[in-house]
C-alpha positions as CSV (number, residue, x, y, z in Angstrom):
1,X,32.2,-8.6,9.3
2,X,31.2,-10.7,6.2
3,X,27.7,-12.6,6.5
4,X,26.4,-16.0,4.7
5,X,24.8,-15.0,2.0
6,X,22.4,-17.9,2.6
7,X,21.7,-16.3,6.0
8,X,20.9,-13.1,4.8
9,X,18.7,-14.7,2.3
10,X,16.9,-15.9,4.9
11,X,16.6,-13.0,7.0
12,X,15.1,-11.3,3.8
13,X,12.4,-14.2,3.9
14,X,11.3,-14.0,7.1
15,X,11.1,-10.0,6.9
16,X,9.2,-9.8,4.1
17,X,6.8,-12.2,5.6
18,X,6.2,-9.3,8.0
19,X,5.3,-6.6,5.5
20,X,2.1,-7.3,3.4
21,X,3.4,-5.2,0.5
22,X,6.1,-7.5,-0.2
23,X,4.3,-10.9,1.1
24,X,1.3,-10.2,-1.5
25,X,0.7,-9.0,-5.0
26,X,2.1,-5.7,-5.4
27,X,-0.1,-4.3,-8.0
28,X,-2.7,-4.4,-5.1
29,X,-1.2,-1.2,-4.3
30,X,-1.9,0.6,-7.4
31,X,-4.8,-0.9,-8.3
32,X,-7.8,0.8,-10.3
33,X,-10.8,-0.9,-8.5
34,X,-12.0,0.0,-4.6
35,X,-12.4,-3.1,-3.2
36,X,-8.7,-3.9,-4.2
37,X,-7.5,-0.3,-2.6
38,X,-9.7,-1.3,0.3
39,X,-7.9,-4.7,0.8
40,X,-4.6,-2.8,0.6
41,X,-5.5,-0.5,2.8
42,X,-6.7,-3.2,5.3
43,X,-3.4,-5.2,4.9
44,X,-1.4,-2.2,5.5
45,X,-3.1,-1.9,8.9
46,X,-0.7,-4.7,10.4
47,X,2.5,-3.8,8.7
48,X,4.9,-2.7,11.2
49,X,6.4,-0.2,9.0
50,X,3.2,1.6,8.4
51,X,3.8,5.1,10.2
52,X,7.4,5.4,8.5
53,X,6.2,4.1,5.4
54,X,3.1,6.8,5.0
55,X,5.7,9.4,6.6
56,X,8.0,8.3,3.4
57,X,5.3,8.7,1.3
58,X,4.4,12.4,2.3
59,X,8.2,13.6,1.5
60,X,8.3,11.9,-1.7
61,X,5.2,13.6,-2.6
62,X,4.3,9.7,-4.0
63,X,2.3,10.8,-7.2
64,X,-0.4,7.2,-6.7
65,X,-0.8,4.1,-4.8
66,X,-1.6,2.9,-1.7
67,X,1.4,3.7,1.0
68,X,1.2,3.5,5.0
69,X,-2.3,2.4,4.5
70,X,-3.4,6.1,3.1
71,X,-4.5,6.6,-0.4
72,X,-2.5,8.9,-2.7
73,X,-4.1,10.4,-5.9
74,X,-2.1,12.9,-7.6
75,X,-0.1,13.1,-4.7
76,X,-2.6,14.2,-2.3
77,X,-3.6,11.9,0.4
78,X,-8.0,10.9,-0.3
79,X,-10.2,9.2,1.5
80,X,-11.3,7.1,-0.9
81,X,-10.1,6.4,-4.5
82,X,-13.1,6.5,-7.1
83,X,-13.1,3.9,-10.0
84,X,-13.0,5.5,-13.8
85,X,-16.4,6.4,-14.9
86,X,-19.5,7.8,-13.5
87,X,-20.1,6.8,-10.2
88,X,-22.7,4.4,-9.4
89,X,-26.2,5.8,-8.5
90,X,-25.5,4.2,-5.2
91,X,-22.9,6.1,-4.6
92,X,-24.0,9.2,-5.6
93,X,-27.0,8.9,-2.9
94,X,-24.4,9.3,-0.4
């Protein structure tokens, strides 16, 4: 069975409006500063495909980035990803 291409284009739309990794800036997902991980992670919250997504993630063994809402540094899942440098005295009360 051969589909319109317009029609699959527009299925593509309207999917991708669903996924927040593909409806907003990618590099959010690899970017170097918290609050950017943090808003990743927080979009990733509502993405349908989260649980397959992080599950995709784990086999790949994905090396960085931001995937099923989990945070993966050197492909090991963290809770939180540090910024460069020394850590804030703020932070290092904690």
């Amino acid at each position: 069975m051969t589909q319109d291409p317009a029609e699959v284009a527009a299925l593509d739309r309207q999917f991708a409006e669903l996924l927040p990794c593909r409806s907003n800036d990618p590099e959010l997902w690899f970017a170097e500063h918290t609050v950017d991980v943090e808003r990743a992670k927080a979009l990733c919250r509502s993405c349908p495909l989260q649980a397959g997504c992080l599950a995709g993630a784990l086999d790949r063994s994905e090396p960085w980035g931001v995937w099923g809402g989990e945070v993966f540094v050197d492909g090991v899942v963290v809770a939180r990803k540090r910024g460069r440098g020394r850590p804030r005295k703020s932070e290092q009360a904690a």
